[in-house]
LOTILO-103412 format. One record per atom (N, C-alpha, C): x, y, z. Coordinates in steps of 0.2 Angstrom, whole numbers, padded with zeros to 4 digits, always signed. Layout:
XYZ;...
***
This chain:
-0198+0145-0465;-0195+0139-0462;-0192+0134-0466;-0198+0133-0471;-0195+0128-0479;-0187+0131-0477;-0187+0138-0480;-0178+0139-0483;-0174+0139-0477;-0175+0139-0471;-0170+0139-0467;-0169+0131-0465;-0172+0129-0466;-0172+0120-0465;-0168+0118-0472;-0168+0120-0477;-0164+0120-0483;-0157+0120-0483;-0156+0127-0479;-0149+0131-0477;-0147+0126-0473;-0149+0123-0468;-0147+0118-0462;-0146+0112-0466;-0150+0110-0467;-0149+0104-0472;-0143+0104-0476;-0142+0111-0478;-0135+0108-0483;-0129+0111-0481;-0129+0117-0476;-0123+0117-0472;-0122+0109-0467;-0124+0106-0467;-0124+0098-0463;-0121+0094-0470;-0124+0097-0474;-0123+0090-0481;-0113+0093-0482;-0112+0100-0480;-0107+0103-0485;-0100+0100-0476;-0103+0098-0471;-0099+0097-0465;-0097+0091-0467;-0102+0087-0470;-0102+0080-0470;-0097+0078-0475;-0099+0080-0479;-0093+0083-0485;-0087+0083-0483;-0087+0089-0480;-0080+0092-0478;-0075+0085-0473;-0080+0083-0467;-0077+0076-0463;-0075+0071-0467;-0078+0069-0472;-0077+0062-0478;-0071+0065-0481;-0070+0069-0484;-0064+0071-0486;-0058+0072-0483;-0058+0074-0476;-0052+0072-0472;-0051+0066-0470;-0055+0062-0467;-0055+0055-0466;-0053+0050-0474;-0055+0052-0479;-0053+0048-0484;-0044+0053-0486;-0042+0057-0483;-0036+0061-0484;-0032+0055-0477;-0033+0056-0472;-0030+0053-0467;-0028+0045-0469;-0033+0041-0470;-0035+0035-0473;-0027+0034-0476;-0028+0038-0483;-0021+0038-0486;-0016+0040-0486;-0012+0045-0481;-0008+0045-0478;-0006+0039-0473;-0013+0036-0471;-0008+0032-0466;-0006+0026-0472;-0011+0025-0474;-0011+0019-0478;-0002+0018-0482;+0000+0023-0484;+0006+0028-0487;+0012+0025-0484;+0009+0028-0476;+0016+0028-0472;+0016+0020-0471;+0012+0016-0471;+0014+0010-0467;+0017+0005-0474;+0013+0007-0481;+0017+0005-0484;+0024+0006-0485;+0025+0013-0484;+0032+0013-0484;+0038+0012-0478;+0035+0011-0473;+0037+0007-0469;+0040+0000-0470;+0034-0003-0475;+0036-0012-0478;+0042-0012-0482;+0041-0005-0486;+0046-0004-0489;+0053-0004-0486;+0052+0001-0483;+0060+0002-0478;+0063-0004-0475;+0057-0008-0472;+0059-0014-0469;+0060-0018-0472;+0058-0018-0479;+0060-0026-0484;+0065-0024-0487;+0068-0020-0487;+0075-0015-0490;+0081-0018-0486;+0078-0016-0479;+0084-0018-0472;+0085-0026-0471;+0079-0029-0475;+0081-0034-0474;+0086-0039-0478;+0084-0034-0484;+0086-0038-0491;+0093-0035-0490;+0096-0028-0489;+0101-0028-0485;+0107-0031-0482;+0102-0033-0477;+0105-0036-0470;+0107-0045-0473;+0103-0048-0477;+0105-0053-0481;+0111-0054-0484;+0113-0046-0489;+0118-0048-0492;+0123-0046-0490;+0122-0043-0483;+0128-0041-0479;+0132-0051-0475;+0126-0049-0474;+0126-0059-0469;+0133-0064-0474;+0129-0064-0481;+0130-0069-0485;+0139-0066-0488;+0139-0060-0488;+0146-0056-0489;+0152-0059-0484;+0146-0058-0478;+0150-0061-0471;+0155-0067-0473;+0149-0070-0475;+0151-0079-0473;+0156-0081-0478;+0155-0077-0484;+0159-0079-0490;+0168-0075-0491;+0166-0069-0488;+0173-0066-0485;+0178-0065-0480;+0175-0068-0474;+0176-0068-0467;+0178-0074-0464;+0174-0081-0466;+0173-0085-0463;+0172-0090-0468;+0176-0093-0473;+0174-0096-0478;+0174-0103-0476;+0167-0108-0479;+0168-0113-0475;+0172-0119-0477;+0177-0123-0472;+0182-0125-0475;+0188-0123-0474;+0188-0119-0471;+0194-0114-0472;+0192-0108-0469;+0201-0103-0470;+0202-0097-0467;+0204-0097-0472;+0203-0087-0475;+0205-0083-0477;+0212-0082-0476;+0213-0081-0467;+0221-0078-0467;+0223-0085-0468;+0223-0090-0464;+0228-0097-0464;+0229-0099-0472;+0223-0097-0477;+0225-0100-0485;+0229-0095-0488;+0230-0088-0484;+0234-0083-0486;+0242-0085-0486;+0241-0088-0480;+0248-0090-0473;+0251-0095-0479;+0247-0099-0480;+0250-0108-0482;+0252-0105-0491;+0247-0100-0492;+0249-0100-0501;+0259-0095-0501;+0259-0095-0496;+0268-0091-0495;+0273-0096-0498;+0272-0103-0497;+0275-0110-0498;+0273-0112-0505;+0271-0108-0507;+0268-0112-0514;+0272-0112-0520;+0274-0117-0521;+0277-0119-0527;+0287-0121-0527;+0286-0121-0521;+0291-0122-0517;+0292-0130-0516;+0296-0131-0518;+0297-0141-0516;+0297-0142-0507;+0296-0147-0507;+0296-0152-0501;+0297-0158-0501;+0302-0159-0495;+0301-0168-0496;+0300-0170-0488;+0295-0171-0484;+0291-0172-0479;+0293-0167-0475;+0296-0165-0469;+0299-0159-0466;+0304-0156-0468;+0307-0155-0474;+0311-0152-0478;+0307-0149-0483;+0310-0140-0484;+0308-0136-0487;+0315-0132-0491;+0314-0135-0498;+0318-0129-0501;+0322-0135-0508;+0326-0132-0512;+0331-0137-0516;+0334-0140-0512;+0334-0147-0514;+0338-0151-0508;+0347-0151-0511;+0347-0148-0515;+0353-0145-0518;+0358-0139-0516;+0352-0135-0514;+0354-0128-0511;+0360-0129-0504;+0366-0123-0507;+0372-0124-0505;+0370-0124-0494;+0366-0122-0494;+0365-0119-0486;+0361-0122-0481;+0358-0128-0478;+0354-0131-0472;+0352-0126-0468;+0347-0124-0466;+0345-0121-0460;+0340-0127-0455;+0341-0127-0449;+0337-0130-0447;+0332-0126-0442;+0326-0128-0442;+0320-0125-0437;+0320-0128-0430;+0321-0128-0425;+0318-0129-0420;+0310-0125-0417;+0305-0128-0417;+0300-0126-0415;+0293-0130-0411;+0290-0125-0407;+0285-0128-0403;+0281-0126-0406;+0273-0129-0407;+0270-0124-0412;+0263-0120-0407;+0262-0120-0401;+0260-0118-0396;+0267-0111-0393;+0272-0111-0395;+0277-0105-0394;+0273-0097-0398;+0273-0094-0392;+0269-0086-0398;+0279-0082-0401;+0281-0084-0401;+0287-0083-0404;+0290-0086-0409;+0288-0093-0407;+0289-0096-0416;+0282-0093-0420;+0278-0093-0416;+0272-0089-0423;+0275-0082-0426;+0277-0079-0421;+0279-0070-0423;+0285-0071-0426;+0289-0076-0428;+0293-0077-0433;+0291-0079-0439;+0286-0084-0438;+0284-0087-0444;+0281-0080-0447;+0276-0074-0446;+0272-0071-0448;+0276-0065-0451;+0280-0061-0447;+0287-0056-0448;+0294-0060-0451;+0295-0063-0451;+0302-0064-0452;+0303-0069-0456;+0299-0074-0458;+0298-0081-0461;+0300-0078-0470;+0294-0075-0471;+0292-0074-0478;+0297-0070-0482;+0303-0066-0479;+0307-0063-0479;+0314-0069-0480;+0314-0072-0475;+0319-0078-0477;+0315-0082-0484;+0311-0081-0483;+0307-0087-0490;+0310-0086-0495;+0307-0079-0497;+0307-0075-0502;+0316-0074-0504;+0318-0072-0500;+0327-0072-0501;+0333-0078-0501;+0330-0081-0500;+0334-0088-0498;+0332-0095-0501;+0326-0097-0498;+0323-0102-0499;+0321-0103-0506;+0315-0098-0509;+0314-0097-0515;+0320-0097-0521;+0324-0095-0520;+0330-0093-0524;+0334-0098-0526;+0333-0103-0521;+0340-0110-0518;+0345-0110-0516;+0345-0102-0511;+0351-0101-0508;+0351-0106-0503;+0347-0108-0500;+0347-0111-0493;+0339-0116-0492;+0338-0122-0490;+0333-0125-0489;+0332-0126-0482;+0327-0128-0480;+0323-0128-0470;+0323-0134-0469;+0324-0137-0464;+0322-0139-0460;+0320-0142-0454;+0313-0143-0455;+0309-0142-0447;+0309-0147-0442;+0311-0147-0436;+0312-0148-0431;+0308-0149-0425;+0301-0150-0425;+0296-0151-0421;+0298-0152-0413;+0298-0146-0408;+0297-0150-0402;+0291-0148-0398;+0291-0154-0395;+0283-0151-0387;+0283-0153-0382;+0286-0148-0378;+0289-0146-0372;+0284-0140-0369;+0279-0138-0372;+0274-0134-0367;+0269-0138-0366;+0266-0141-0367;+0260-0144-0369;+0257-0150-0372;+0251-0153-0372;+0247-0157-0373;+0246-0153-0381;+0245-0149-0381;+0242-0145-0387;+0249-0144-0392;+0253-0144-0388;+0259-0143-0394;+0260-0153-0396;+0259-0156-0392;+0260-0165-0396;+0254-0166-0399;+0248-0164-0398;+0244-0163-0405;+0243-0159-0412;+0247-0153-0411;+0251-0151-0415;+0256-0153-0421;+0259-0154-0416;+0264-0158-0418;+0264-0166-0424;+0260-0170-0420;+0261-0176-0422;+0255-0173-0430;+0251-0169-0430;+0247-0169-0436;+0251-0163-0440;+0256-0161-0439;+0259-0156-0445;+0266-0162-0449;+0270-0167-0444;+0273-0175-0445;+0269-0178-0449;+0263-0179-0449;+0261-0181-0452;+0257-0180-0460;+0255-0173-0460;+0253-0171-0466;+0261-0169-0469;+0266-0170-0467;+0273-0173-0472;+0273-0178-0476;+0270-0182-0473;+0266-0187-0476;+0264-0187-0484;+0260-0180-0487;+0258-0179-0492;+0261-0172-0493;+0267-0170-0491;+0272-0166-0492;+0268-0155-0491;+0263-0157-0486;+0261-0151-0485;+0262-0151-0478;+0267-0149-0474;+0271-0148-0467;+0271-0140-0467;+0272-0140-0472;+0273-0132-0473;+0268-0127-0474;+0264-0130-0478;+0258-0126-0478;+0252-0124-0472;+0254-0132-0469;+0251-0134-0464;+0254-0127-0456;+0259-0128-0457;+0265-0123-0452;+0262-0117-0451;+0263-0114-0458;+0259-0106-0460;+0252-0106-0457;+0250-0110-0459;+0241-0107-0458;+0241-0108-0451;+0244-0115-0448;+0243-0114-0442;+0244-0109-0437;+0251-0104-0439;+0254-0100-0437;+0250-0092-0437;+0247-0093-0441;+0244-0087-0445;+0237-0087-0440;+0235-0093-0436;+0229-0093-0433;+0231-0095-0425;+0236-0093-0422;+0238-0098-0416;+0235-0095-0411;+0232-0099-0407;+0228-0096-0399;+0233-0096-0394;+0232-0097-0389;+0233-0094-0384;+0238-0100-0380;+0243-0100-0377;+0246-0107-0375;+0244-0109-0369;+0243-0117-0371;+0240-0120-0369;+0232-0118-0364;+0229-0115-0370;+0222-0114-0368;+0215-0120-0370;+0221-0127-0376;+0216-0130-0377;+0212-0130-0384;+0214-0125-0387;+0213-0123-0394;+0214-0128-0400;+0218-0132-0398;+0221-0136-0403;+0216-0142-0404;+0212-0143-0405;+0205-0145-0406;+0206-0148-0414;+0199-0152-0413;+0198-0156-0420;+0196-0153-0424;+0192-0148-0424;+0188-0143-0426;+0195-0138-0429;+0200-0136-0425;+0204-0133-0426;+0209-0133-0432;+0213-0140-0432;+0217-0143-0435;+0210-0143-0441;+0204-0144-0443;+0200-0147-0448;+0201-0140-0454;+0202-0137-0448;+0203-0128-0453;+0209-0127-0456;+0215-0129-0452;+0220-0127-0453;+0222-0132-0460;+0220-0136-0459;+0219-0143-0463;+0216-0142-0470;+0212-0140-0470;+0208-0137-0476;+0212-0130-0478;+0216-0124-0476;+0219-0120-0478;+0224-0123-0482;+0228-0128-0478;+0235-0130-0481;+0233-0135-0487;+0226-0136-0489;+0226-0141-0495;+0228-0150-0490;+0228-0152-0484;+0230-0158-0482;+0224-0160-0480;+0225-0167-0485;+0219-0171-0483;+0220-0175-0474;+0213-0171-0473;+0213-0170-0465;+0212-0179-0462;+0210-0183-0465;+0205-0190-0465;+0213-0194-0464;+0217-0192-0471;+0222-0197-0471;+0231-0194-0465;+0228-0189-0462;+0233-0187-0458;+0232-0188-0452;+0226-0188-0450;+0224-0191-0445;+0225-0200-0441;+0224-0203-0447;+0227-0209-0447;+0233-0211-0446;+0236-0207-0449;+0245-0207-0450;+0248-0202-0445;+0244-0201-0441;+0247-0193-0435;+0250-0199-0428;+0248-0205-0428;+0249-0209-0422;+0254-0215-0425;+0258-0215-0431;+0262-0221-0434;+0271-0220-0430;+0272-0225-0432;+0280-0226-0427;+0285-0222-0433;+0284-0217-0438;+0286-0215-0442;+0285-0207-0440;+0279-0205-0435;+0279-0198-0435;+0282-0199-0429;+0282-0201-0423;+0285-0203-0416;+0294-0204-0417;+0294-0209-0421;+0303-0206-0424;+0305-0199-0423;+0300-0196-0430;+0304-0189-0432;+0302-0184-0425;+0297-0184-0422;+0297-0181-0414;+0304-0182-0410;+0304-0190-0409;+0309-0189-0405;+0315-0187-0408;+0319-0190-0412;+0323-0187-0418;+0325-0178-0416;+0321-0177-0418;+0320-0167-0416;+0323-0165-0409;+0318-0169-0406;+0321-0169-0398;+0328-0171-0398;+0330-0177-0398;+0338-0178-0398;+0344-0171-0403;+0343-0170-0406;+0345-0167-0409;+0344-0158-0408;+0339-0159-0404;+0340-0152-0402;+0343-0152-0393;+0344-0158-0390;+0346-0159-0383;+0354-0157-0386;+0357-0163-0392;+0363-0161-0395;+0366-0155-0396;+0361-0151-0398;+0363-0144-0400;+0363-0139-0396;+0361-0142-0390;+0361-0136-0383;+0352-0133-0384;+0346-0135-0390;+0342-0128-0393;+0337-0132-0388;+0337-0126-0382;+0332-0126-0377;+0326-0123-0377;+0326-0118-0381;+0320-0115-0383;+0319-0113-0389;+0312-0112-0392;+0309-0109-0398;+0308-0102-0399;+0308-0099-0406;+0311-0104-0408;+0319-0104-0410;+0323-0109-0410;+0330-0109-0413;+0334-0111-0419;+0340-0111-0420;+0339-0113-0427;+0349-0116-0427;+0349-0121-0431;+0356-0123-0433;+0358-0122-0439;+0363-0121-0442;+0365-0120-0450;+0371-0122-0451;+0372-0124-0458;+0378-0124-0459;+0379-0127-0467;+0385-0130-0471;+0384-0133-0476;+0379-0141-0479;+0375-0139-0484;+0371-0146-0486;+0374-0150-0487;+0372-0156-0482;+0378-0161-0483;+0384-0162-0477;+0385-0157-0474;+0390-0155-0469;+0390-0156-0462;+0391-0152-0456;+0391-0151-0452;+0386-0145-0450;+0380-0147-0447;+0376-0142-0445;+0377-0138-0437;+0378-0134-0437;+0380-0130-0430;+0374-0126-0427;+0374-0125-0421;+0369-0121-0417;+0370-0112-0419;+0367-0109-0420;+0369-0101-0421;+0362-0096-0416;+0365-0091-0414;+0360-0091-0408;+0360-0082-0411;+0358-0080-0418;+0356-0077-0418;+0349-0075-0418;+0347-0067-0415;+0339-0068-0412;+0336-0066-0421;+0331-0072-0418;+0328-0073-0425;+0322-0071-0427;+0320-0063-0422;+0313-0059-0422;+0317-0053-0425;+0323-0053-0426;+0325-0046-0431;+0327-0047-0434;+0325-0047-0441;+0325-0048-0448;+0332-0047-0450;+0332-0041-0447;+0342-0039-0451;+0346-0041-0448;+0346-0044-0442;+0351-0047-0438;+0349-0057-0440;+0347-0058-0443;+0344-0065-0442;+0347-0066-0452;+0346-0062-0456;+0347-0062-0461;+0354-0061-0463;+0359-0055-0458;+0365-0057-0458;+0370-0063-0457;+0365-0068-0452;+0367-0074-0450;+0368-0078-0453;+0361-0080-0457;+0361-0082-0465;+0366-0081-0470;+0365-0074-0473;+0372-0074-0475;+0381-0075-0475;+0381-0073-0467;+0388-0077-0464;+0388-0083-0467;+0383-0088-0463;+0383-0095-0465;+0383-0097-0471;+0381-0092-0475;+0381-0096-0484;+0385-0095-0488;+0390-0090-0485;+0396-0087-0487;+0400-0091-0486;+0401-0095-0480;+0404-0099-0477;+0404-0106-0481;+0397-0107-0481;+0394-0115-0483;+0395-0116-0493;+0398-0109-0496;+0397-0108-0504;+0406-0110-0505;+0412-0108-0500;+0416-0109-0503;+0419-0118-0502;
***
């Protein structure tokens, strides 16, 4: 009886055994798996951080847009002298007529513009200028009086592009303080002193100014353009100014004309 109470005895001692060893086996496995879960999850997070931080600094910089300081840097290094862009010497005037709430003067400014820039403007064949009207909206005379006004500190132009580069929807209300503080910050214009300066009897002249002169020239819609010799007589020219080749022959005519 002794030895079979022995055999029981340690077949028991060798089960017990056997259960402490899977239980200390399972133990570690999970122990494993949850650590590495911590892992996984501090990974995704540290991840997800530098995805965020990526975001803010490439996407959304604050201060600024990305596209609209792209838009504004097209004008760069290019003279100005308030609504006037280019050598005030340059044999050729062009003039702008535009609403800045028109999705047509945007789609020139973004396709057709930087082509006149680069060809004309930059070179000194020909210098701009801007024409400001608002005749769609509340939004286009807040516009408006704040791009007259950052003339002021001879970024009109810069101002133009970014805004173009970012334009909403017409008259949905967009043209916000918030809005203009972005555009404002792409073009380099000190937003604090343009604001001040957006309500003076000097920006309201060049408004109306624009108006008269575009009743003058018959230019009913945006956006349109007059040309002629600097210095001279400036005419209405009514070609379409969303195709590049026909728009850049126009120019040519007229500079051909305005050089002899």
């Amino acid at each position: 009886m002794s030895s079979r109470a022995e055999e029981k005895a340690a077949r028991r001692a060798e089960r017990e055994a056997a259960q402490a060893k899977q239980q200390a086996s399972a133990q570690r496995k999970k122990r494993l798996s949850i650590l590495g879960g911590v892992v996984a999850l501090a990974a995704i997070v540290v991840v997800g951080a530098i995805l965020i931080s990526q975001s803010g600094t490439e996407d959304s910089e604050p201060g600024g847009s990305a596209e609209g300081k792209a838009a504004a840097a097209l004008v760069g290094g290019i003279a100005q002298d308030g609504l006037v862009l280019g050598d005030p010497d340059a044999p050729l005037t062009i003039e702008e007529y535009v609403d800045y709430q028109c999705p047509f003067c945007g789609q020139f400014s973004r396709e057709v513009f930087p082509t006149v820039l680069e060809e004309y403007v930059r070179t000194g064949k020909a210098r701009v200028v801007l024409k400001p009207l608002t005749f769609l909206g509340e939004d286009s005379v807040t516009a408006a009086r704040f791009a007259v006004a950052a003339g002021e500190q001879n970024r009109t132009w810069q101002f133009t592009e970014a805004f173009y580069a970012q334009q909403g929807e017409e008259n949905s209300g967009y043209v916000t303080d918030d809005f203009l503080r972005t555009v404002a910050a792409d073009a380099g214009v000190d937003y604090d002193a343009a604001v001040e300066a957006q309500g003076s009897e000097a920006v309201t002249k060049a408004l109306n100014d624009a108006q008269l002169e575009a009743s003058r020239k018959g230019r009913d819609s945006t956006p349109s353009f007059a040309m002629g010799p600097t210095g001279g007589e400036i005419e209405a020219v009514d070609a379409n100014p969303l195709e590049v080749g026909e728009f850049t022959d126009q120019i040519d005519e007229q500079l051909a004309a305005a050089e002899k």
